[in-house]
C-alpha positions in Angstrom: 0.0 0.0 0.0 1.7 3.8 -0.9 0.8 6.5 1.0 1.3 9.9 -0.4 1.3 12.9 2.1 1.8 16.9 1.2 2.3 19.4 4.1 2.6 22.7 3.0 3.3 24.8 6.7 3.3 28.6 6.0 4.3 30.9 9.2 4.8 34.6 9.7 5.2 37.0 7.0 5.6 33.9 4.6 9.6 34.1 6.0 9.7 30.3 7.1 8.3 28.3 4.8 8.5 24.1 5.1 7.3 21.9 2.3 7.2 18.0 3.6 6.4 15.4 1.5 6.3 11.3 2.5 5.9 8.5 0.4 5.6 5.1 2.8 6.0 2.2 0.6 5.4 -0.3 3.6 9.0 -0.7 4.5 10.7 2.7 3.6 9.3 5.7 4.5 10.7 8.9 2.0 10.4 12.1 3.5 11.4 15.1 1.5 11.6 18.8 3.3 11.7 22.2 1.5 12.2 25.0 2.6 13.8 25.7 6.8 13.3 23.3 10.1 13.7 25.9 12.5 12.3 26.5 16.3 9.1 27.7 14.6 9.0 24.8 12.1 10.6 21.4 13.9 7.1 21.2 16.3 5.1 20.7 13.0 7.9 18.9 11.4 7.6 16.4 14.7 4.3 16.2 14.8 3.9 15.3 11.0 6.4 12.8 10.6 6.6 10.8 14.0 3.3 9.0 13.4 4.4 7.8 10.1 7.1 5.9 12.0 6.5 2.2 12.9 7.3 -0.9 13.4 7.3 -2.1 9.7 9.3 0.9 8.5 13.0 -0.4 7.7 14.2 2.8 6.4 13.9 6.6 6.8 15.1 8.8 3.6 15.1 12.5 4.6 15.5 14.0 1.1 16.8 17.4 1.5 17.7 18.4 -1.6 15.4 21.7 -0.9 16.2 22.2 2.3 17.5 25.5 2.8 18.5 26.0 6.9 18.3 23.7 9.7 18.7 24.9 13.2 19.5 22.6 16.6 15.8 22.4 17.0 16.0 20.6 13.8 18.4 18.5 14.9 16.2 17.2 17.8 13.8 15.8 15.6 16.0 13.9 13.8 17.8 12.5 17.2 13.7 12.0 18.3 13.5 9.7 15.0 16.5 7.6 15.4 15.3 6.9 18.9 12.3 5.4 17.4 13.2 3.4 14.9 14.8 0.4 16.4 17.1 -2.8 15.0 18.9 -3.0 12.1 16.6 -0.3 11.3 18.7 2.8 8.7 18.6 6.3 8.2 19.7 7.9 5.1 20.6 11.8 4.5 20.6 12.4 0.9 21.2 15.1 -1.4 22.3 17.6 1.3 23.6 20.9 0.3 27.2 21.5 1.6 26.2 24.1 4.9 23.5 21.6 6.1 26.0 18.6 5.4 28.6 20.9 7.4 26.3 20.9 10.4 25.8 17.4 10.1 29.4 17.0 10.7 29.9 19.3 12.8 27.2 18.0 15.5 28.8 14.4 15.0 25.2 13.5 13.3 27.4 11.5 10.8 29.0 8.9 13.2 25.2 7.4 13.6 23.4 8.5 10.3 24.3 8.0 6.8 24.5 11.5 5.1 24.9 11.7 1.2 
């Protein structure tokens, strides 16, 4: 069974702008984020994705070839989702631009997650 999901999450003055996209295939889960995950976006970035999460998901893409920005609040939600998926259980980075790969790296995100 796919399911398709489009979250378009417009804040103040149109200055933070987050585009999610999933596509759950049954055992992969593809997320795709435009846009910033900021402290005004990561609670709706949370609360979207985490019940999309569950035991029959085997791996996590988080495409963010569009992302633009992602702050420490960011960060948590990503730390949140490796705490939930358990196992031999992966998640995969991919297309990151160079300044969100660099915070990656610098936060030590890439000695537990694959980032591409």
């Amino acid at each position: 069974m796919l399911i398709y999901l489009v979250i378009y999450l417009q804040l103040i003055r149109g200055i933070l702008n987050m585009k999610i996209e999933c596509l759950n295939n049954e055992s992969d889960l593809i997320i795709k984020v435009a846009g910033s995950i900021n402290t005004q976006t990561a609670p709706d970035f949370e609360k979207e994705i985490m019940p999309l999460i569950d035991e029959n998901i085997k791996t996590i893409h988080l495409d963010f070839m569009n992302l633009d920005y992602i702050s420490s609040a960011g960060l948590r939600v990503i730390l949140l989702i490796t705490k939930k998926i358990h196992g031999e259980d992966v998640i995969v980075i991919e297309n990151v631009k160079d300044n969100i790969k660099e915070v990656f790296e610098m936060t030590g995100f890439t000695s537990f997650i694959k980032v591409l």
